[in-house]
N, C-alpha and C positions, 0 to 999 in steps of 0.2 A: 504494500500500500504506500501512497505518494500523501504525505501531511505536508501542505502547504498552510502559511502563516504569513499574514501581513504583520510591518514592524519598521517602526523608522526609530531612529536617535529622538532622544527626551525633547533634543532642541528643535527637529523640525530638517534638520541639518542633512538627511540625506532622502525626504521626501521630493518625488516628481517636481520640477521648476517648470514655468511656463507659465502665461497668462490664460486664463477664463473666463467667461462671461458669468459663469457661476461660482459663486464662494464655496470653497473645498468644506466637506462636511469634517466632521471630528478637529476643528478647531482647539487648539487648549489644551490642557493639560487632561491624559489619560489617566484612568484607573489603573493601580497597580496589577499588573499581571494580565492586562486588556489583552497582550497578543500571543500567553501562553498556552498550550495544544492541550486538552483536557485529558486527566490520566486516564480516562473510558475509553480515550482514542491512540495514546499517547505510550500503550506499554508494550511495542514488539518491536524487539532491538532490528530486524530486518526491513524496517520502515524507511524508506528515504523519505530526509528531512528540509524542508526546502521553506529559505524564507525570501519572500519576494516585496519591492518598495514600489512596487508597478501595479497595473490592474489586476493585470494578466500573469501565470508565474513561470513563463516562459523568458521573456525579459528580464534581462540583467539577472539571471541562475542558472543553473548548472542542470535544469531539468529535463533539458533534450538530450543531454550528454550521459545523464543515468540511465533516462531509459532505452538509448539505443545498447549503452553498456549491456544493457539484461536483455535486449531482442524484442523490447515491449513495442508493439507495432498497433495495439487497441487500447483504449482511454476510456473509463468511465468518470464523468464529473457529476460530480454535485459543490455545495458551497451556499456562502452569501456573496456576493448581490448578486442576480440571475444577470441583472441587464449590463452589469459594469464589472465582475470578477472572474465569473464565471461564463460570460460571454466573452472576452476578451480571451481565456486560456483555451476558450472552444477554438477562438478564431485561428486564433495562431497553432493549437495542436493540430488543424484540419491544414494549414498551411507547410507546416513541417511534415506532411503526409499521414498523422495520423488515422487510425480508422477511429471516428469518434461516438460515445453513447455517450445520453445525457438522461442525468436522474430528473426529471421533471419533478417529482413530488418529493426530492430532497434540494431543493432550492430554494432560496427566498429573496425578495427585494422589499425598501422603502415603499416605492415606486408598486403600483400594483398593475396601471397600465404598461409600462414598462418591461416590468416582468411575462405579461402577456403578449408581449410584440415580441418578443425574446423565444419563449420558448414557440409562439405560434408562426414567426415569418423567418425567425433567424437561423434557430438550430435545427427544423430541418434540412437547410441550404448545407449544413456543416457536419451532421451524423446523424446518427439515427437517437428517437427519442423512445423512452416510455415510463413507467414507473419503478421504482425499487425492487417493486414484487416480480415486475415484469424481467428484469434487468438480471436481478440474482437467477429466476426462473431460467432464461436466455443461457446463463454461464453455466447451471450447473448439467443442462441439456448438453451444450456445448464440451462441459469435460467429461459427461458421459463418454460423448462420441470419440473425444481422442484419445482418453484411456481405452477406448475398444479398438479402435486402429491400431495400437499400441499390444495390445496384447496379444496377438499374435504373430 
């Protein structure tokens, strides 16, 4: 599994630069511990750990580079914000040739119409979509299959 984690310096000091028409949200000083990976998620030492100052957690880390290390050629995402985090690592994993899935009902935004233009016009252009149940259902069909290719 891929734990990705947003995180910048106290100061602000290595967040995204560039002007906006819209003031960046999370202004101020954060809560301690706002960008630590919770230990429900957080306890299998075979985890790659990736932390990203960008939307998307393909910019500026080492994420394309782990996972061609391992052969990983399919992506399931889920996360927060559908329209601006998680849309962003869809765009770019579909860029770098991944095969991409996307957890629809493990996503969420601010934004509610947002989030609906997201998963309704965007992420099909970019992988395939469906739900959790759908998703795990998909995978465990799929290692069916190539533990029986495999075994004989």
């Amino acid at each position: 599994m891929v734990l990705v984690r947003v995180s910048f310096a106290a100061d602000g000091a290595d967040a995204v630069p560039g002007r906006t028409e819209q003031q960046r949200a999370g202004g101020g000083a954060r809560p301690e511990g706002w960008d630590v990976i919770v230990d429900d998620l957080a306890g299998h030492p075979a985890d790659i750990r990736i932390t990203k100052r960008n939307w998307g957690a393909f910019h500026g880390t080492d994420l394309d580079v782990q996972l061609r290390r391992r052969g990983v050629t399919q992506i399931v995402l889920a996360g927060i914000a559908t329209s601006i985090g998680v849309e962003s690592t869809a765009r770019a994993a579909h860029e770098h040739g991944y095969h991409v899935t996307l957890a629809t009902d493990a996503m969420s935004d601010l934004d509610t119409v947002a989030h609906t233009h997201s998963i309704e016009r965007i992420f099909p252009r970019l992988g395939e979509t469906g739900t959790s149940a759908e998703v795990l259902e998909l995978l465990a069909k799929t290692r069916g299959e190539l533990t029986s290719a495999y075994a004989g």
